[in-house]
N, CA and C atoms as a LAMMPS dump frame, in Angstrom:
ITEM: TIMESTEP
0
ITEM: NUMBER OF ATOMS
498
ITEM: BOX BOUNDS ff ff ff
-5.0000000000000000e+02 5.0000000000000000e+02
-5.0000000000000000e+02 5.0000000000000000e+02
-5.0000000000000000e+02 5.0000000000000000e+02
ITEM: ATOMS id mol type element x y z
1 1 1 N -115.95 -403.149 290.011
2 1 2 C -115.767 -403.024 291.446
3 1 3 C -115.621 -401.541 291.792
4 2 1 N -116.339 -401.173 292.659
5 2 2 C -116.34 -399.766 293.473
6 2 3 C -115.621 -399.577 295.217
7 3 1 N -115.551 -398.42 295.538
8 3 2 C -115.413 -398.161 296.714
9 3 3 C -115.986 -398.88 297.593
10 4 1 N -117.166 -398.185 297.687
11 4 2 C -118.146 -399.007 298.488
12 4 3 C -118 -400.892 298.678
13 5 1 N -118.228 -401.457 297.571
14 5 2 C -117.928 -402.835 297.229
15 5 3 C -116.429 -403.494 298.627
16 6 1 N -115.455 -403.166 297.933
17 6 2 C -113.937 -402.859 298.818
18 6 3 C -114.388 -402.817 300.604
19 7 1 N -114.84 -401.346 300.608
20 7 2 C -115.516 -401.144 301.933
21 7 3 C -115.894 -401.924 302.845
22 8 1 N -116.786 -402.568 301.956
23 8 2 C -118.132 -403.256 302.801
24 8 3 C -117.224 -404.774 302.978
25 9 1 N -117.021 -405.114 302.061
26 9 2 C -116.598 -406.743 301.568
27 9 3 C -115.136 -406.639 302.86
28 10 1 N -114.338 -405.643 303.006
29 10 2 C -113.116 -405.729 303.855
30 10 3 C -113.594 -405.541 305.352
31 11 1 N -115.229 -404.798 305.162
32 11 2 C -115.229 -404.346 306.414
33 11 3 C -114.376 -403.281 307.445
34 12 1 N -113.986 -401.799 306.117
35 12 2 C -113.143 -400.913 306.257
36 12 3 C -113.887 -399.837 306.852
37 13 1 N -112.992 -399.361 308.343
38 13 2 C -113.476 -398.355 308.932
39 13 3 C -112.6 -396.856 308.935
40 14 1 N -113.427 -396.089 309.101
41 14 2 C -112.651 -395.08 309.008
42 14 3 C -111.496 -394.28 309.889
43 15 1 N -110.991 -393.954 308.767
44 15 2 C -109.14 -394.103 309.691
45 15 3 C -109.188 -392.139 309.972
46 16 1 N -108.588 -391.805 311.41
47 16 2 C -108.36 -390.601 312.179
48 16 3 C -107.867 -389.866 310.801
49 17 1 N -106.825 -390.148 309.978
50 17 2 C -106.573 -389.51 308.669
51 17 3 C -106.925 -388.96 307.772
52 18 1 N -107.815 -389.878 307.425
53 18 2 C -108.814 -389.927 306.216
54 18 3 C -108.773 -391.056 305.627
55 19 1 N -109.954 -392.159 304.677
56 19 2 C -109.957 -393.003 303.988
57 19 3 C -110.488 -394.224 305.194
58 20 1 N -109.953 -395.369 304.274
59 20 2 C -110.733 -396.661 305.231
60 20 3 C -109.951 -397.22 306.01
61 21 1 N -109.707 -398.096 306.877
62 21 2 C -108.338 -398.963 306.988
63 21 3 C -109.521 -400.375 308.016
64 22 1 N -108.916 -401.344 307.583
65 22 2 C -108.301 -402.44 308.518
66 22 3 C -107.242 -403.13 308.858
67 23 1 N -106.939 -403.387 309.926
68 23 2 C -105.889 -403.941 310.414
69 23 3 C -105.608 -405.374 309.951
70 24 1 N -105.078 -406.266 309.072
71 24 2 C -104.535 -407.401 308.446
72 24 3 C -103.846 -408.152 309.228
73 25 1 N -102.446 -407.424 309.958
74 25 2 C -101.675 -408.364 309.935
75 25 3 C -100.916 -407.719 311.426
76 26 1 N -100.952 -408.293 312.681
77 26 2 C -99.62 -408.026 313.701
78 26 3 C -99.13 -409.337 313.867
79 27 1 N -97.806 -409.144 314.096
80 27 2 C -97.045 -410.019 314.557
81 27 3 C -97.24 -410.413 315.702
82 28 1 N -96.904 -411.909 316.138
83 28 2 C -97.208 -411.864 317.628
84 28 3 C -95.814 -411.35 318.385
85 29 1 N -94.769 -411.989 317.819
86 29 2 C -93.181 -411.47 318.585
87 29 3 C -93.33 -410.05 318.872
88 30 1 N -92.623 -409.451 319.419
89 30 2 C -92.335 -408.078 320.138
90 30 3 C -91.02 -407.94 320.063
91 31 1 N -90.827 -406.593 320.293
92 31 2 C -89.245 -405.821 320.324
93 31 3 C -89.971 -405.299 322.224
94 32 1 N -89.097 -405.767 322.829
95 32 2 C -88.601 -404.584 324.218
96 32 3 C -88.536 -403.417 324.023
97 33 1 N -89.168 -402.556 324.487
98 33 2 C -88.637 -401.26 324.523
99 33 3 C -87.811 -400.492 324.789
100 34 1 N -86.578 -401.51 325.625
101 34 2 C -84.999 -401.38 325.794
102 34 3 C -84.598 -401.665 324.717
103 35 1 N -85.073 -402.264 323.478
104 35 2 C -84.215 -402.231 322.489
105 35 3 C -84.716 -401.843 321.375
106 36 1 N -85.137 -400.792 321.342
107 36 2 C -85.981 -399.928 320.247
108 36 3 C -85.276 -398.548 320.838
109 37 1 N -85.056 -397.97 319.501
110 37 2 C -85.072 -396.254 319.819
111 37 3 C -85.556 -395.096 321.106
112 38 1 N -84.874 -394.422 321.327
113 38 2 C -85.566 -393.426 322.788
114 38 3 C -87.307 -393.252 322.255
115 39 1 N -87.305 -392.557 321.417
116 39 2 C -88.7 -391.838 320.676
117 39 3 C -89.577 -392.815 320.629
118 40 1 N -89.427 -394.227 321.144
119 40 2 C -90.603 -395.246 321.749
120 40 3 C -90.731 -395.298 322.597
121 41 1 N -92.217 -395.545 322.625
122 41 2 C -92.696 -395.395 324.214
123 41 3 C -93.486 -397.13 324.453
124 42 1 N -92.48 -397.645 325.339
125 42 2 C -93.56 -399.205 325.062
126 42 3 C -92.78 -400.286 324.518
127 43 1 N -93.529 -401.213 324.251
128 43 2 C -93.029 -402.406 323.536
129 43 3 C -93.823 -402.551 322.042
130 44 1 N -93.106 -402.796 320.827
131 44 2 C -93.703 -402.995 319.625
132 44 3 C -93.446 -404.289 319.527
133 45 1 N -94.807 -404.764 318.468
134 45 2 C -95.015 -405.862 317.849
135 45 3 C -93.725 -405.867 316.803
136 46 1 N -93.394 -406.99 316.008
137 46 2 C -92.348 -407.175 314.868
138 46 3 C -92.963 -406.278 313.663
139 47 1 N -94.324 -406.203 313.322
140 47 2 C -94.851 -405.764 312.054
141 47 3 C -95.932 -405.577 311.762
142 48 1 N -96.874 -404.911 311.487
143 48 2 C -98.111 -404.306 311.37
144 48 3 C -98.419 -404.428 310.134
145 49 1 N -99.717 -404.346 309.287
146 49 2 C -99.979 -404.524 308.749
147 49 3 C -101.506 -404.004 308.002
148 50 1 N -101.602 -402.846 307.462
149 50 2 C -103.286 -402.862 307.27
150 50 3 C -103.69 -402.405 305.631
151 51 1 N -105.072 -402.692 305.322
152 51 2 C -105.84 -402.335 303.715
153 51 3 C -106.139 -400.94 304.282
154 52 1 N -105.727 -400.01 303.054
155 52 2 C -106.487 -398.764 303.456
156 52 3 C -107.07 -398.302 301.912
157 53 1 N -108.031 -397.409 302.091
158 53 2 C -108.565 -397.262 300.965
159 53 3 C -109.002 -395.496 300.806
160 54 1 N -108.52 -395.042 299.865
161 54 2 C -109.053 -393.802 299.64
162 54 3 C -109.717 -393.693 298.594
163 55 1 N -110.907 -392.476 298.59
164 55 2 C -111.488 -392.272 297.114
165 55 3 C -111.175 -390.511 296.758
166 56 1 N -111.419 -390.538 295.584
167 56 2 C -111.31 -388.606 295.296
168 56 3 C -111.835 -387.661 296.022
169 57 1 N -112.957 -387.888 296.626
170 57 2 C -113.458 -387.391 297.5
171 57 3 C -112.913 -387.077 299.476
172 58 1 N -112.08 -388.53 299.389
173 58 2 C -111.495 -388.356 300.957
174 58 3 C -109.841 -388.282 300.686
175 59 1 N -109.191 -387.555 301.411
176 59 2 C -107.384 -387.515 301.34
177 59 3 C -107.421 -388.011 302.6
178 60 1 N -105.565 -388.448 302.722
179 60 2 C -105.176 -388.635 304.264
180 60 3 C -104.252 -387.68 303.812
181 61 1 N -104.554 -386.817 305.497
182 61 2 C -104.196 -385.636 305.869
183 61 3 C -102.622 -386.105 306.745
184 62 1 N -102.128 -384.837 306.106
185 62 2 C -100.656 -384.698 306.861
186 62 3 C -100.48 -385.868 308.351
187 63 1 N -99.477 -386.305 308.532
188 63 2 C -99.594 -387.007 309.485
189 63 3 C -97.843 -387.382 309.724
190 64 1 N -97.386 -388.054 310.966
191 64 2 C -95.747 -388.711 310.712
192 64 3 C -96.101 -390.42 311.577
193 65 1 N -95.234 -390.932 311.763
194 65 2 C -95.434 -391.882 312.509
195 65 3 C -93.365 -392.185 312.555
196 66 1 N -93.191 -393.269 313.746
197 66 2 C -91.594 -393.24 314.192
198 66 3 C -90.799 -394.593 313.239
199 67 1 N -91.801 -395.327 312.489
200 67 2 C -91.204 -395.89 311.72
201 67 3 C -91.417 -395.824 310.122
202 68 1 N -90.376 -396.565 309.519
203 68 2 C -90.754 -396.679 307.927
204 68 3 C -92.218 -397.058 307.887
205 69 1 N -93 -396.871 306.837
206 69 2 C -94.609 -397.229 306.158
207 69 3 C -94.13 -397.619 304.611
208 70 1 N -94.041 -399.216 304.748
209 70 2 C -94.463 -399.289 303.052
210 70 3 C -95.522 -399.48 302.593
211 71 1 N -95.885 -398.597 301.603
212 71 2 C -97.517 -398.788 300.655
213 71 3 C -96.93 -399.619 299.622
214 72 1 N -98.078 -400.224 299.75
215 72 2 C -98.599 -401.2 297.839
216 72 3 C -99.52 -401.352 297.208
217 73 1 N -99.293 -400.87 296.063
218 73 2 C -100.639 -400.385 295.676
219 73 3 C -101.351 -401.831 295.381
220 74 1 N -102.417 -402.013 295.273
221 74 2 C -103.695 -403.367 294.69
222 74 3 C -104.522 -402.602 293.346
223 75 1 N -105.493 -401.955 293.626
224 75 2 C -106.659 -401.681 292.732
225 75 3 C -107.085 -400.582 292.891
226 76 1 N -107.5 -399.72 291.673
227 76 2 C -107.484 -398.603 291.366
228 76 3 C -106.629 -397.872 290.907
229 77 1 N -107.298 -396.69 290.865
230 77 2 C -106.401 -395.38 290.186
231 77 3 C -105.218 -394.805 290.788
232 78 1 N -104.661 -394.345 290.416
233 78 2 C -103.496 -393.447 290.698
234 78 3 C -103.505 -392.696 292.494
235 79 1 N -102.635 -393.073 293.165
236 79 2 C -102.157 -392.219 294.482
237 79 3 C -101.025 -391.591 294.366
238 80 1 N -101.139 -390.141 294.842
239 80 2 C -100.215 -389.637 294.854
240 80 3 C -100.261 -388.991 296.272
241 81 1 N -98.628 -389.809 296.87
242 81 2 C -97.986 -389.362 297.753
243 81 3 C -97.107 -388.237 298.275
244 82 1 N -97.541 -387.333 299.275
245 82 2 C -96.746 -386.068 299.201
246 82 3 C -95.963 -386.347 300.375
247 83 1 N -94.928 -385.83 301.038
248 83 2 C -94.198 -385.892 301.887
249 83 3 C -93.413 -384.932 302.108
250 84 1 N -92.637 -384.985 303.279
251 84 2 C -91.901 -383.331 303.827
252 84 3 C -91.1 -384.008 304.852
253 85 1 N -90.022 -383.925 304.414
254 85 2 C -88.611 -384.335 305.469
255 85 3 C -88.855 -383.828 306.54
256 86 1 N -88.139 -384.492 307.641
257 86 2 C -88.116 -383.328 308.539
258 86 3 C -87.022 -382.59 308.723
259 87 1 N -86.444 -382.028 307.785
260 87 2 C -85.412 -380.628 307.058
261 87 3 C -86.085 -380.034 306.586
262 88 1 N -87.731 -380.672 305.893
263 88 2 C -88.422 -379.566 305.437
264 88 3 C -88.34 -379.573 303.716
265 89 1 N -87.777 -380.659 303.267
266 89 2 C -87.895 -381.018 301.723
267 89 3 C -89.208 -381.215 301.324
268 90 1 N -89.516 -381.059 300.265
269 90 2 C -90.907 -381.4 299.83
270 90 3 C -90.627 -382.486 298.559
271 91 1 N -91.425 -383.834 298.574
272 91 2 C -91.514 -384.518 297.177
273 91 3 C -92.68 -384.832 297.06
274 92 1 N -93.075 -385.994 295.835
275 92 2 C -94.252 -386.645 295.721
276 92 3 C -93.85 -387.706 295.014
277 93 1 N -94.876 -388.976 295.256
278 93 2 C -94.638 -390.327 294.311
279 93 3 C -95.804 -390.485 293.874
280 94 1 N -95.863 -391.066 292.628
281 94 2 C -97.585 -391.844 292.471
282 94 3 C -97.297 -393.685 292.614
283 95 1 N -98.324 -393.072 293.244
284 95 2 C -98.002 -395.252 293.733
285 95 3 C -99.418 -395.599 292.344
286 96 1 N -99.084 -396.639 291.769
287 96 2 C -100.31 -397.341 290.89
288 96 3 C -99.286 -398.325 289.905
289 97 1 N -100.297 -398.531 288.973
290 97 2 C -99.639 -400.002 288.418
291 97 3 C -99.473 -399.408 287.011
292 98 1 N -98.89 -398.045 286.717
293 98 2 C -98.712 -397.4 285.301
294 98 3 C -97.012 -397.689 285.569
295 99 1 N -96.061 -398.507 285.664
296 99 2 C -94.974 -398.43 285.759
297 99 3 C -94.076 -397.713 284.593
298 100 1 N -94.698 -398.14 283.381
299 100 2 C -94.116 -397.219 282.27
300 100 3 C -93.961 -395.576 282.128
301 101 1 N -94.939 -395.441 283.002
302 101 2 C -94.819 -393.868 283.107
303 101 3 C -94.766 -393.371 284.568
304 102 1 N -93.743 -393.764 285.101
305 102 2 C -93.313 -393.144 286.605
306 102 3 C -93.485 -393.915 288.131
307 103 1 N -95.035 -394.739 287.103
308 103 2 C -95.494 -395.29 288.739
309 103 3 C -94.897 -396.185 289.691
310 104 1 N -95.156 -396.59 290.868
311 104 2 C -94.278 -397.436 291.525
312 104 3 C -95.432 -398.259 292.148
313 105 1 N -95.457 -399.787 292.083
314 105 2 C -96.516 -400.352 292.668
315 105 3 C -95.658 -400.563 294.623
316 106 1 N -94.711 -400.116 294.83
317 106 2 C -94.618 -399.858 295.944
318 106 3 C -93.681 -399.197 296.498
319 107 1 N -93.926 -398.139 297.642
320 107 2 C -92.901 -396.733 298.319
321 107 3 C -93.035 -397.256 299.424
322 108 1 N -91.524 -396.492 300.256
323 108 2 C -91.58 -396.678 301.741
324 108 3 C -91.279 -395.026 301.629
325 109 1 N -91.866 -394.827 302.736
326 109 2 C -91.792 -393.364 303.457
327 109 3 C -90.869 -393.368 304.707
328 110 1 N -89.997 -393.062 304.943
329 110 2 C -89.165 -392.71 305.676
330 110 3 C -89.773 -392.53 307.012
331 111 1 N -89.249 -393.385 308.295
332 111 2 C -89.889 -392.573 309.577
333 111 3 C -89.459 -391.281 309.882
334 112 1 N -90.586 -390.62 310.565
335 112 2 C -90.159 -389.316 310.851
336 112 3 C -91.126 -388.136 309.851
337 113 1 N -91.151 -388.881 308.559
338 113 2 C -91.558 -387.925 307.303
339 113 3 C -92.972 -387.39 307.784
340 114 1 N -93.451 -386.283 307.554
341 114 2 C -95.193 -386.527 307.095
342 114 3 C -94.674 -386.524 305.673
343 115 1 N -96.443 -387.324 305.984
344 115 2 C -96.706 -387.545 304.578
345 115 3 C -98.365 -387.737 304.678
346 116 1 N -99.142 -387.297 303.007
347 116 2 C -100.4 -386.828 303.178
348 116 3 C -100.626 -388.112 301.397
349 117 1 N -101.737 -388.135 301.387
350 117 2 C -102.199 -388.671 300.331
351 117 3 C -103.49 -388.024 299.848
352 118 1 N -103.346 -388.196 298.15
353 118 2 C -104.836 -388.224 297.964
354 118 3 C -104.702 -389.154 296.417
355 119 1 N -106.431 -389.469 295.819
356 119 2 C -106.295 -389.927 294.886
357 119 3 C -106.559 -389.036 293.552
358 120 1 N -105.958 -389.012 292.013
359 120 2 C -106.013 -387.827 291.938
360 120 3 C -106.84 -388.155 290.556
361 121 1 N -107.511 -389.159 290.507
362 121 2 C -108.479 -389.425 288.959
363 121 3 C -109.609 -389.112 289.926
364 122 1 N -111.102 -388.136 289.1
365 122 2 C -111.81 -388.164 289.84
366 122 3 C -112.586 -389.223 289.565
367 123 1 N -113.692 -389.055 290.718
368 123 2 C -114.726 -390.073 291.312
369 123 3 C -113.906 -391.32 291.318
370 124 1 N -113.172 -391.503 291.426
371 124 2 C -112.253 -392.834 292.069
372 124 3 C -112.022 -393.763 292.995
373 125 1 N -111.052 -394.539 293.566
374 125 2 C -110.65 -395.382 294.501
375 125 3 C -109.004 -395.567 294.16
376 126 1 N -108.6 -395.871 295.502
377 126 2 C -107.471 -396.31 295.317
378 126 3 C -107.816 -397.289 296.482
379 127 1 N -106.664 -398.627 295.965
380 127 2 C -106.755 -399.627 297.094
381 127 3 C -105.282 -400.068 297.99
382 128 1 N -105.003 -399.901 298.839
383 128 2 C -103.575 -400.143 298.819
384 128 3 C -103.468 -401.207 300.038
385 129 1 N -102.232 -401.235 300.668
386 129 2 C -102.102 -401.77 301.818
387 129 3 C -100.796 -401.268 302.469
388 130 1 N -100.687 -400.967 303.935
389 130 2 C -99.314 -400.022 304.354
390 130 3 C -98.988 -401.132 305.156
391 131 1 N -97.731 -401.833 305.429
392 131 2 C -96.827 -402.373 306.112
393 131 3 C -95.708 -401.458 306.865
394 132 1 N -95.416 -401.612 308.515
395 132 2 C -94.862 -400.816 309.184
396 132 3 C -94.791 -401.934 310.195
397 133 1 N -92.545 -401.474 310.763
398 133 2 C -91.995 -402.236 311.264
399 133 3 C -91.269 -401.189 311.676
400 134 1 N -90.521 -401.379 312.824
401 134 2 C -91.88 -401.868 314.186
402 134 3 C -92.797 -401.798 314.09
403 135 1 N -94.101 -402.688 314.262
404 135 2 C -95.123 -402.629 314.382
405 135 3 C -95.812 -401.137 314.677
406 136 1 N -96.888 -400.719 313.782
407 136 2 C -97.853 -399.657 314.312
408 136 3 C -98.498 -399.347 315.303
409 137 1 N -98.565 -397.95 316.552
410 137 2 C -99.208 -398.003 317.369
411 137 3 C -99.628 -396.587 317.498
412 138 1 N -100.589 -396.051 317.982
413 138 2 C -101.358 -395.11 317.674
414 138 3 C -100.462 -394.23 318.759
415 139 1 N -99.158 -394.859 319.674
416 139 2 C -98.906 -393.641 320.35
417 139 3 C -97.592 -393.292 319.248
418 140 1 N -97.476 -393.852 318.252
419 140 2 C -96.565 -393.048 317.419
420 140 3 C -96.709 -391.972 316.034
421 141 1 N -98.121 -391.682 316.375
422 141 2 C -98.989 -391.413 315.526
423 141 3 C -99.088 -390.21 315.738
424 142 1 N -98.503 -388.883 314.732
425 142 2 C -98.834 -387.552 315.23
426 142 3 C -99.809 -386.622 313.888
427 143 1 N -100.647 -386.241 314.217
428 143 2 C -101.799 -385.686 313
429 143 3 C -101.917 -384.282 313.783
430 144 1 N -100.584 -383.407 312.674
431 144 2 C -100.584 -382.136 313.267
432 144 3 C -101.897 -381.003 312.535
433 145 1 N -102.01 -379.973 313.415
434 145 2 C -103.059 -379.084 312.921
435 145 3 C -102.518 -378.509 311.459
436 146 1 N -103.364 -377.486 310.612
437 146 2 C -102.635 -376.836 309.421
438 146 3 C -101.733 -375.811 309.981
439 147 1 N -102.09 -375.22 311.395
440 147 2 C -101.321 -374.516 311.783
441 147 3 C -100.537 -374.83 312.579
442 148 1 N -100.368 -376.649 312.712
443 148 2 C -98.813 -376.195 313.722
444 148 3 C -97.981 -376.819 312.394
445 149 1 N -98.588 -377.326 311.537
446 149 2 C -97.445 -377.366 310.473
447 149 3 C -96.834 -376.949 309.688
448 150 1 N -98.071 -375.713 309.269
449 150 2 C -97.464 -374.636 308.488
450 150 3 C -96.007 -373.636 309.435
451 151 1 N -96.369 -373.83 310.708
452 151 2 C -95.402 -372.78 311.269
453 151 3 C -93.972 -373.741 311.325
454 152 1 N -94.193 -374.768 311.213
455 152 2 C -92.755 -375.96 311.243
456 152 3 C -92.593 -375.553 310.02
457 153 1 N -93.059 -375.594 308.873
458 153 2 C -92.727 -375.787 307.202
459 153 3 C -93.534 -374.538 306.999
460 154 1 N -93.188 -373.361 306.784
461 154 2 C -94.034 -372.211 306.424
462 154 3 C -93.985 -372.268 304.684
463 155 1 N -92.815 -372.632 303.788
464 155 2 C -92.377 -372.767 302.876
465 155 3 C -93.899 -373.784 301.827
466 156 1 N -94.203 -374.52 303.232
467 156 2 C -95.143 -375.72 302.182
468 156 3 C -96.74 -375.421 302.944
469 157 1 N -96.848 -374.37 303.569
470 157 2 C -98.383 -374.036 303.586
471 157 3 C -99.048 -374.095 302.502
472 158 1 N -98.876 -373.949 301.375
473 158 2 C -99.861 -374.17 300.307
474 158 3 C -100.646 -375.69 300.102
475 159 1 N -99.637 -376.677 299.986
476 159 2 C -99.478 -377.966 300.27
477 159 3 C -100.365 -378.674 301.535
478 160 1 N -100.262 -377.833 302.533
479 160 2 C -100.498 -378.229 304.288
480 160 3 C -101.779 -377.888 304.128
481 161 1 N -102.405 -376.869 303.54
482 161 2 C -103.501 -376.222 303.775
483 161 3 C -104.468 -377.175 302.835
484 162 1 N -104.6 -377.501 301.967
485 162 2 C -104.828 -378.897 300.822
486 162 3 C -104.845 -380.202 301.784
487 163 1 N -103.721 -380.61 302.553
488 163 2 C -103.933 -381.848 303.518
489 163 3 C -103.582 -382.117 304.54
490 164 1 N -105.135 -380.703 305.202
491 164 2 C -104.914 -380.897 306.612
492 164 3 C -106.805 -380.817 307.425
493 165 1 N -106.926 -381.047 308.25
494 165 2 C -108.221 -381.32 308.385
495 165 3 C -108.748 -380.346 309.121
496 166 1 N -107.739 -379.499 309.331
497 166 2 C -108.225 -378.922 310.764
498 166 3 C -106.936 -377.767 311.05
């Protein structure tokens, strides 16, 4: 099984980030937007849900969103997750199914965090799927330039400049 294969068979389009995504799973229930956090704008679904897919060739670029994102990994090689508090910490995880040696077949990323991906075996795939509650909505979705992030995190321009698109 290949990229392409995944692709086609899920019917994966390409995500503002980088890589593939379809949307799987919303909830129909809702949260009010009186009872969600200020930093929402709106009413969210209970839980979101989508397949995303990267290969060696495509990263997802720096990005934050206002809630937790859990990934899980499915099929393929090795992802490694970078991230940056917003204090400005820097870590990384590899999400994959090598558990004996570090891996985690599933991370949550903190809301608030960016966080950037790529896959790091070449000519590859990674297959995953991200779950996010409150539900996902593209107005919580911020995909900063290399330069407005480097000037937030000047410390991790090296990093920013690697996964940023623009």
């Amino acid at each position: 099984m290949n990229a392409k294969t995944i692709i086609n068979h899920f019917n994966l389009q390409e995500h503002p980030e980088g890589g593939y995504f379809k949307e799987v799973y919303r909830s129909k229930g809702s949260i009010a937007e009186e009872n969600l956090p200020e930093y929402f704008e709106g009413n969210r679904n209970y839980c979101t849900s989508i397949y995303f897919l990267l290969t060696s060739n495509k990263f997802s670029a720096f990005h934050k969103i206002n809630q937790d994102e859990i990934w899980h990994f499915y099929k393929g090689s090795t992802l490694k997750l970078h991230t940056i508090s917003p204090s400005g910490d820097y870590s990384f995880i590899l999400i994959g199914d090598d558990f004996k040696n570090g891996e985690v077949f599933q991370y949550k990323v903190p809301a608030h965090y960016y966080f950037a991906a790529e896959v790091i075996e070449k000519d590859s795939f990674s297959f995953v799927g991200c779950t996010v509650s409150p539900g996902f909505d593209f107005r919580d979705f911020v995909l900063p330039s290399c330069k407005e992030l480097s000037s937030e995190f000047p410390q991790h321009s090296e990093i920013i400049e690697r996964f940023t698109h623009y």
